[in-house]
mmCIF file of the C-alpha atoms, coordinates in Angstrom:
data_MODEL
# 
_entry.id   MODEL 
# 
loop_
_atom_site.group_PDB 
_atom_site.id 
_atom_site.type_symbol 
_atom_site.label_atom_id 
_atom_site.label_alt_id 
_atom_site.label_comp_id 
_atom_site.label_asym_id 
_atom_site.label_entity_id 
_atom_site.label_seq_id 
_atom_site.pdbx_PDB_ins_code 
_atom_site.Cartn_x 
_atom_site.Cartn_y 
_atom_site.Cartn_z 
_atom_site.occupancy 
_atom_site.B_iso_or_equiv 
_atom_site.pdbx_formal_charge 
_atom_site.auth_seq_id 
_atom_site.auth_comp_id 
_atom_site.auth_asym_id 
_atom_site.auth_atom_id 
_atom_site.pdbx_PDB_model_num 
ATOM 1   C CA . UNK A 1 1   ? 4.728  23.896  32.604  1.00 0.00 ? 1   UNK A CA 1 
ATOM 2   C CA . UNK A 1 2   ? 6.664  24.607  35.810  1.00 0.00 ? 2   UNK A CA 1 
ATOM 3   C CA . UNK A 1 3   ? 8.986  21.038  35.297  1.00 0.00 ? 3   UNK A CA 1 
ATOM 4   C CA . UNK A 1 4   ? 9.806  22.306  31.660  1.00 0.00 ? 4   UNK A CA 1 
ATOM 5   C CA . UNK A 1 5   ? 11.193 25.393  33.142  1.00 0.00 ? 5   UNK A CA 1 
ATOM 6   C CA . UNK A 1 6   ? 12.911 23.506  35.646  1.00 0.00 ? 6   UNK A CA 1 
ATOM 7   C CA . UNK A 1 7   ? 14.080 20.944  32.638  1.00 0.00 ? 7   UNK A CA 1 
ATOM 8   C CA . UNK A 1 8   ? 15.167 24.235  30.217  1.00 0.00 ? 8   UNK A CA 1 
ATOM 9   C CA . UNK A 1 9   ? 17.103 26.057  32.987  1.00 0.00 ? 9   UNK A CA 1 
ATOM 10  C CA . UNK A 1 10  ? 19.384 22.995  34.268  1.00 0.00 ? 10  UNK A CA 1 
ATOM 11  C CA . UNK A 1 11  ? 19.744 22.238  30.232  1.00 0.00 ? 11  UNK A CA 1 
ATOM 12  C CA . UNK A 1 12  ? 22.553 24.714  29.557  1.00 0.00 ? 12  UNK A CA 1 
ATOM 13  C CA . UNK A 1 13  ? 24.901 24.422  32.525  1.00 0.00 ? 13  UNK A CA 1 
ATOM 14  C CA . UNK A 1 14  ? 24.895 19.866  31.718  1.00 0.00 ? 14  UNK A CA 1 
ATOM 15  C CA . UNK A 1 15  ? 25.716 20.328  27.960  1.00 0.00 ? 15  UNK A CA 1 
ATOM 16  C CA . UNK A 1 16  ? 29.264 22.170  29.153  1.00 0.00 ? 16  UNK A CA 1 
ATOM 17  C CA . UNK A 1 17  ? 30.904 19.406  30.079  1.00 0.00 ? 17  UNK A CA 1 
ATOM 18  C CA . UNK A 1 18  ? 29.431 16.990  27.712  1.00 0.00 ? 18  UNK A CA 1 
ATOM 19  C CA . UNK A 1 19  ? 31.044 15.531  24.588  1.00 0.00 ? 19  UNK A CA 1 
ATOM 20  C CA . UNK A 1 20  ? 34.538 14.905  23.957  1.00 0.00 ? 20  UNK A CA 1 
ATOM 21  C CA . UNK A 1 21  ? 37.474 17.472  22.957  1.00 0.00 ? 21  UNK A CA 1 
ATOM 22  C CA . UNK A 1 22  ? 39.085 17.968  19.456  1.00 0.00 ? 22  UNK A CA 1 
ATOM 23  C CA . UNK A 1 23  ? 42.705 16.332  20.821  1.00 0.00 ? 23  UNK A CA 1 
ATOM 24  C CA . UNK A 1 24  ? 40.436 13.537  22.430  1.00 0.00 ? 24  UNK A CA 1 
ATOM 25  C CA . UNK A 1 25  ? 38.997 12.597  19.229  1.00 0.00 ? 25  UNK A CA 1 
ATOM 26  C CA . UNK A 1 26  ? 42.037 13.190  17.573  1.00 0.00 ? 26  UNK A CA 1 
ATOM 27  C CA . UNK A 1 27  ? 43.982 10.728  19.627  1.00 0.00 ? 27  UNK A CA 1 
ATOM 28  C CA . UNK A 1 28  ? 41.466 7.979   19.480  1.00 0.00 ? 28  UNK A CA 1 
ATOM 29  C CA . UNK A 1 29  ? 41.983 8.159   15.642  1.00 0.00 ? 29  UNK A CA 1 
ATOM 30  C CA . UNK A 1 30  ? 45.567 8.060   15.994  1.00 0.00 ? 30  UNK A CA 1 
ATOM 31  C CA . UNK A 1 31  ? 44.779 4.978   18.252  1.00 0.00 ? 31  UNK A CA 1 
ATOM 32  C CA . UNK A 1 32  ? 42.555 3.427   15.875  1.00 0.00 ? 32  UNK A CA 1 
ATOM 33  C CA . UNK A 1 33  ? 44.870 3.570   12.712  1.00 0.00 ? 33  UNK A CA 1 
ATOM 34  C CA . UNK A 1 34  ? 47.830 2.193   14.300  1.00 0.00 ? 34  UNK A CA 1 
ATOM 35  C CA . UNK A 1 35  ? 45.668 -0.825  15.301  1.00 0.00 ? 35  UNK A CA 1 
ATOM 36  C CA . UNK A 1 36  ? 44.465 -0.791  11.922  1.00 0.00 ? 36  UNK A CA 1 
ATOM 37  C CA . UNK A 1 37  ? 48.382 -0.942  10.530  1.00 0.00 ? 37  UNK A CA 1 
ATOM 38  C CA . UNK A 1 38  ? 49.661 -3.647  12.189  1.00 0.00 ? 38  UNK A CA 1 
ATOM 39  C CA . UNK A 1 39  ? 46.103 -5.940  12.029  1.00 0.00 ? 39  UNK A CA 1 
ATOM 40  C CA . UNK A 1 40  ? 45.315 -5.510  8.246   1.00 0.00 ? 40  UNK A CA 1 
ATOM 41  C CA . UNK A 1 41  ? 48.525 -6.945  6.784   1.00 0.00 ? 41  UNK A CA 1 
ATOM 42  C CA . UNK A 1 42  ? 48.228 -9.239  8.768   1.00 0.00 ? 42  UNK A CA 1 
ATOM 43  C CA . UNK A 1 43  ? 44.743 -10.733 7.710   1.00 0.00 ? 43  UNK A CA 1 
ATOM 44  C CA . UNK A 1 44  ? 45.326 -10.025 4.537   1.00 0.00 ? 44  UNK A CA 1 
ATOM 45  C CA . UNK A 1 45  ? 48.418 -12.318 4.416   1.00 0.00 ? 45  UNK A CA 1 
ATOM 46  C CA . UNK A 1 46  ? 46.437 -15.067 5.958   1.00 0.00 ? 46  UNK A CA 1 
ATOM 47  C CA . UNK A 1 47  ? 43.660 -15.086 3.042   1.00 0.00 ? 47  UNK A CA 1 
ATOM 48  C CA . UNK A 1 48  ? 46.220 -17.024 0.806   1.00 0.00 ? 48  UNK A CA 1 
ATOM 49  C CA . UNK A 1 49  ? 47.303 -19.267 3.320   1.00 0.00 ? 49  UNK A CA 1 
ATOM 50  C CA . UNK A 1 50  ? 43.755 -20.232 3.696   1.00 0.00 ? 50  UNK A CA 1 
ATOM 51  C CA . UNK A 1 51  ? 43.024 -20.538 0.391   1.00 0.00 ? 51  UNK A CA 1 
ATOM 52  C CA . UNK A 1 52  ? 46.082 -22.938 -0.096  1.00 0.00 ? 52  UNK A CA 1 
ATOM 53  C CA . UNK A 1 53  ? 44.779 -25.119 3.177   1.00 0.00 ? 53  UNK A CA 1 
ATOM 54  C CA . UNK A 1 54  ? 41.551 -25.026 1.563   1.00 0.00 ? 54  UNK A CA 1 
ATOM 55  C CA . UNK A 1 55  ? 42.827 -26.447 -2.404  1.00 0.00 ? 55  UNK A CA 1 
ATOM 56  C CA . UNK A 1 56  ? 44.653 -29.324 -0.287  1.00 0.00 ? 56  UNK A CA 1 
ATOM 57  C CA . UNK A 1 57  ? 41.502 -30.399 1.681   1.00 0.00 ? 57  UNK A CA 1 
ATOM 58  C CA . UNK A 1 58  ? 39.514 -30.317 -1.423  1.00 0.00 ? 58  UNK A CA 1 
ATOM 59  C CA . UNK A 1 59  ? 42.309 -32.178 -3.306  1.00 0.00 ? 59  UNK A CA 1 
ATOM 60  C CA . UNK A 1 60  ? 42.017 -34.632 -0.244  1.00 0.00 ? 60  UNK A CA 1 
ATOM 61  C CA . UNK A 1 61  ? 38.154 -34.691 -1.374  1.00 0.00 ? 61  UNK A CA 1 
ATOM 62  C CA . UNK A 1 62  ? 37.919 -34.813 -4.885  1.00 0.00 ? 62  UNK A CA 1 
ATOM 63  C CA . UNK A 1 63  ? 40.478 -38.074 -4.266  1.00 0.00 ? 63  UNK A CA 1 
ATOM 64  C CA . UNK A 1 64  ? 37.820 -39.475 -2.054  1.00 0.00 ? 64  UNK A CA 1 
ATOM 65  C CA . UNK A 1 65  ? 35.324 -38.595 -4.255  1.00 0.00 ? 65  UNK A CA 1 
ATOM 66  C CA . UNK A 1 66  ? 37.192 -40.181 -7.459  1.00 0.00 ? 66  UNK A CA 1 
ATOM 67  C CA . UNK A 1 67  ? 37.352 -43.466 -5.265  1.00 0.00 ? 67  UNK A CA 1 
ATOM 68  C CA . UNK A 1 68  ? 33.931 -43.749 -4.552  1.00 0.00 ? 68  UNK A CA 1 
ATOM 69  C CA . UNK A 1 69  ? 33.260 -43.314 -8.559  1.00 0.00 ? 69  UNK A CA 1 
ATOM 70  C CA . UNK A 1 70  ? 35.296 -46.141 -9.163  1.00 0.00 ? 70  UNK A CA 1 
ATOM 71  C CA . UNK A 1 71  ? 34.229 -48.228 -6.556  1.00 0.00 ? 71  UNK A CA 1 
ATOM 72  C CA . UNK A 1 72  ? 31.007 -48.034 -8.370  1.00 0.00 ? 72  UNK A CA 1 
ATOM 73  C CA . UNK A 1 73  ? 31.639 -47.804 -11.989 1.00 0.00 ? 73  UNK A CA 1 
ATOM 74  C CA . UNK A 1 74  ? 34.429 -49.854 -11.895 1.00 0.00 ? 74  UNK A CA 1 
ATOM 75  C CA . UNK A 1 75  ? 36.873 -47.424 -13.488 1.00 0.00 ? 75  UNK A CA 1 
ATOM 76  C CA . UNK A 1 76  ? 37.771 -43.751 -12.531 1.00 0.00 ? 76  UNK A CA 1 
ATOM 77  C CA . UNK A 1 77  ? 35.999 -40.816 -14.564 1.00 0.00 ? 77  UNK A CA 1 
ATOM 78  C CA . UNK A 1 78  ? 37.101 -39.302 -17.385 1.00 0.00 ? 78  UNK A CA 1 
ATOM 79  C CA . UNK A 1 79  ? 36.760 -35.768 -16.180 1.00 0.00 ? 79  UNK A CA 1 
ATOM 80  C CA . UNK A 1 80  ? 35.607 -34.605 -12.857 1.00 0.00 ? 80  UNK A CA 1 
ATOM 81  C CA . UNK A 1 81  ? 32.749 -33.017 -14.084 1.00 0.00 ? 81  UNK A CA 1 
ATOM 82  C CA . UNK A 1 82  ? 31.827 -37.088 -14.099 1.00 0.00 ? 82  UNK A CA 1 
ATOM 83  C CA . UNK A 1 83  ? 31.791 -36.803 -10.408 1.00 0.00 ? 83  UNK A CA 1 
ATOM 84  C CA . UNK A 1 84  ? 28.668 -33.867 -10.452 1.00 0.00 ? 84  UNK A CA 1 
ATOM 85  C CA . UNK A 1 85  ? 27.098 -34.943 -13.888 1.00 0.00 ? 85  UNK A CA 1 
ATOM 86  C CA . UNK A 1 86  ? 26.028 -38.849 -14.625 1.00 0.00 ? 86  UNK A CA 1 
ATOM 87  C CA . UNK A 1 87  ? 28.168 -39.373 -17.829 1.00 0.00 ? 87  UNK A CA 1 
ATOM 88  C CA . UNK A 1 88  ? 26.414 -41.215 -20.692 1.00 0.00 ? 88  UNK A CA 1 
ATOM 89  C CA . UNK A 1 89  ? 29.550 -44.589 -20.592 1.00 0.00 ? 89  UNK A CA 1 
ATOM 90  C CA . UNK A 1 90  ? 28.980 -44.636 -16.274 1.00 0.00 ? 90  UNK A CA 1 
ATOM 91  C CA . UNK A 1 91  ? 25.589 -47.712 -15.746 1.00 0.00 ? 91  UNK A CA 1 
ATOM 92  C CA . UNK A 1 92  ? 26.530 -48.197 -12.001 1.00 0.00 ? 92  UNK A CA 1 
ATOM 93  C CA . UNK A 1 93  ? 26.442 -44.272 -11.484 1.00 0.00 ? 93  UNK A CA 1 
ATOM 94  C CA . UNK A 1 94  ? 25.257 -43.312 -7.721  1.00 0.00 ? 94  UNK A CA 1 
ATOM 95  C CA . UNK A 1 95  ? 26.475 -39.667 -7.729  1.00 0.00 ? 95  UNK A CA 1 
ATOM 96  C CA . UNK A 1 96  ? 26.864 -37.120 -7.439  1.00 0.00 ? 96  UNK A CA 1 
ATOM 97  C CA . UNK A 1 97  ? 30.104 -37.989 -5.745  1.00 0.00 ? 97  UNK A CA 1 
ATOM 98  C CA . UNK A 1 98  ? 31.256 -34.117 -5.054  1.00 0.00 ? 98  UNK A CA 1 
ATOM 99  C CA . UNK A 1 99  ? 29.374 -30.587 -5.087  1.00 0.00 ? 99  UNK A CA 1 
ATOM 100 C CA . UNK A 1 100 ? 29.918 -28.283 -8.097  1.00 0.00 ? 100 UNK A CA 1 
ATOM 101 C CA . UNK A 1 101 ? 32.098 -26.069 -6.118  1.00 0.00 ? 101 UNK A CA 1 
ATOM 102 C CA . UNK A 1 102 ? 34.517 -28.352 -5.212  1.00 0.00 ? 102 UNK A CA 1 
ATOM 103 C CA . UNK A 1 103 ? 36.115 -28.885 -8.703  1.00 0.00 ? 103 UNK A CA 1 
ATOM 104 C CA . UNK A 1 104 ? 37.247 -25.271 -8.836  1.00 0.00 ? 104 UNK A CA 1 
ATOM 105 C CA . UNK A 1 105 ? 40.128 -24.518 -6.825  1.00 0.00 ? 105 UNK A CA 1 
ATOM 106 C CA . UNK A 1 106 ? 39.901 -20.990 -4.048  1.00 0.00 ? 106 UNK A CA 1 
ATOM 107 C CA . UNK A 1 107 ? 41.017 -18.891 -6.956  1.00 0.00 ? 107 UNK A CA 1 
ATOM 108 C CA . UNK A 1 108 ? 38.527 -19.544 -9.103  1.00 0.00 ? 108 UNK A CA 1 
ATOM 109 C CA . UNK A 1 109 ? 40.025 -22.078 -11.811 1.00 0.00 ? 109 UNK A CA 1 
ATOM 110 C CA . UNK A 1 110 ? 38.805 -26.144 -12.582 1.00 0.00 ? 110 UNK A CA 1 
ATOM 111 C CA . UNK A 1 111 ? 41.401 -28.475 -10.583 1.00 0.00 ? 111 UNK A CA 1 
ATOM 112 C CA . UNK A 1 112 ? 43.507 -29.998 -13.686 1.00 0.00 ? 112 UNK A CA 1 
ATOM 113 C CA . UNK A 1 113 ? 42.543 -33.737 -13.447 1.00 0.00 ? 113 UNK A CA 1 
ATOM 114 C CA . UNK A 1 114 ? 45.268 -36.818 -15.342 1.00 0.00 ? 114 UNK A CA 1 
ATOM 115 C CA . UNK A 1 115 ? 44.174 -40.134 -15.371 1.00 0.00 ? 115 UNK A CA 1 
ATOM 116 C CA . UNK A 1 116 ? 46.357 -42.230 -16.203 1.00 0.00 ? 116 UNK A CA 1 
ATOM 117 C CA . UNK A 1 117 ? 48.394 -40.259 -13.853 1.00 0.00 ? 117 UNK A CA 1 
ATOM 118 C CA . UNK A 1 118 ? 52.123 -39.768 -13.593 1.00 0.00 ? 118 UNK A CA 1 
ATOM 119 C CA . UNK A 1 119 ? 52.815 -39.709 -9.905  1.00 0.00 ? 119 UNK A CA 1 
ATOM 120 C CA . UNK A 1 120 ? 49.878 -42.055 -9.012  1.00 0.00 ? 120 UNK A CA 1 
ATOM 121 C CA . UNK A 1 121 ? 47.100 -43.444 -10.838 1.00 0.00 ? 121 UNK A CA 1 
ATOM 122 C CA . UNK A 1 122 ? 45.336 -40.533 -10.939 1.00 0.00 ? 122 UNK A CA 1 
ATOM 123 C CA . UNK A 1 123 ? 46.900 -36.670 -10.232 1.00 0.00 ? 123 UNK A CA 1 
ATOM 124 C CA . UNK A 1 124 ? 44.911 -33.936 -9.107  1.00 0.00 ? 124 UNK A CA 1 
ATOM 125 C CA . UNK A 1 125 ? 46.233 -30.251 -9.273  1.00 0.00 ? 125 UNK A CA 1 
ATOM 126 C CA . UNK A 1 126 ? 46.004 -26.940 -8.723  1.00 0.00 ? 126 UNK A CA 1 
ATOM 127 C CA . UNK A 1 127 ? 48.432 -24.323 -10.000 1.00 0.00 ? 127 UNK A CA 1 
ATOM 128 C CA . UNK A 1 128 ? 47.285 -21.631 -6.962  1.00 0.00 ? 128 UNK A CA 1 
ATOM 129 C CA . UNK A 1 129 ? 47.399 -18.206 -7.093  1.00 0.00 ? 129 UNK A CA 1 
ATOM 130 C CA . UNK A 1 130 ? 49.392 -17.474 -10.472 1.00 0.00 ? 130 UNK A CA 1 
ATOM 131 C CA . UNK A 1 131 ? 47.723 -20.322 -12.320 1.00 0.00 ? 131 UNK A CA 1 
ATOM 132 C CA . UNK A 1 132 ? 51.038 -21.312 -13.642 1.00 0.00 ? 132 UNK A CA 1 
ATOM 133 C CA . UNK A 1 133 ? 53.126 -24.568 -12.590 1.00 0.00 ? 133 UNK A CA 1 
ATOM 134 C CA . UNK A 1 134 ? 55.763 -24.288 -9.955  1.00 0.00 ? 134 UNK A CA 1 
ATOM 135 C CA . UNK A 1 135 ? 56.119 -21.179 -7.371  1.00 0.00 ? 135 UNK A CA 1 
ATOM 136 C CA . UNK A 1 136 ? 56.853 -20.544 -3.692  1.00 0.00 ? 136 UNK A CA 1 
ATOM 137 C CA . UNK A 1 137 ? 54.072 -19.270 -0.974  1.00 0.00 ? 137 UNK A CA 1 
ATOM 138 C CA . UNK A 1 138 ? 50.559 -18.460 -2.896  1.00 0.00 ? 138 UNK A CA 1 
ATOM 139 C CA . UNK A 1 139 ? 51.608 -19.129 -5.866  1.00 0.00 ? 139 UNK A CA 1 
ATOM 140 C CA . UNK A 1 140 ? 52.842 -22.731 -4.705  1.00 0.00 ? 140 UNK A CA 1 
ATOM 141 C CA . UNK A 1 141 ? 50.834 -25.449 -6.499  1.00 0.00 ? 141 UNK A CA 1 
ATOM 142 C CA . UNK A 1 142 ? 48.998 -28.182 -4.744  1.00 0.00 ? 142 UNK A CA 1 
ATOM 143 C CA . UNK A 1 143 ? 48.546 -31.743 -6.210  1.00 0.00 ? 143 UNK A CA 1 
ATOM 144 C CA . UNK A 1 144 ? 47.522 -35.150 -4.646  1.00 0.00 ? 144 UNK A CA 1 
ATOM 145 C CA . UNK A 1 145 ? 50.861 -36.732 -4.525  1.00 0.00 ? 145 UNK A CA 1 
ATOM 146 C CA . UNK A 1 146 ? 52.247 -34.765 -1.752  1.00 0.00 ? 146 UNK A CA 1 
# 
């Protein structure tokens, strides 16, 4: 009983000088949104550059990918759903030759596959951002010629 006392009498004078002020806190927010200003933009701009690094290495893939197919069927597929799905006209099939995933571009949308090609004998291609041919920065497409 006599340590609680002790305990309840010291209690008071140590919570005076505990905690931190209303300007303290204050500034630390002040702090913590300019940080938050100049990192955000920032990361956010970086997203689409990703996403256009990530449609060329899957480009990149899906051409490796289209290889092996026709290293073993003897011709390249019709579609590149071929390359995840055995197609009925494919007898020396050995797939799957690429993961569901990687026939849809970072924004969400089925790589456009030619074959017969125009720039090669096969032309992979994804629009980017705006889904729409041509455009500068995200909205640049990305194709397996360049």
């Amino acid at each position: 009983m006599k340590m609680t006392q002790q305990y309840l009498a010291l209690r008071p004078r140590q919570l005076g000088g505990a905690g931190f002020s209303l300007i303290e806190l204050l500034v630390v927010l002040v702090i913590l949104g300019l940080i938050a200003g100049l990192v955000v933009p920032n990361i956010i701009g970086r997203t689409e550059v990703a996403k256009a690094k990530a449609a060329k290495a899957a480009v990149v893939s899906l051409s490796g990918a289209i290889d092996g197919y026709y290293l073993d069927v003897g011709q390249p597929p019709d579609d590149l759903q071929d390359l995840v799905n055995e197609p009925n006209n494919a007898p020396n099939w050995r797939g799957p030759y690429a993961k569901k995933s990687l026939i849809t571009d970072p924004w969400g949308n089925e790589y456009e596959y030619r074959y017969p090609g125009e720039h090669g004998e096969y032309d992979i291609i994804s629009y980017g951002a705006d889904r729409s041919p041509g455009g500068d920065g995200k909205n640049a497409d990305i194709n397996s010629w360049d």
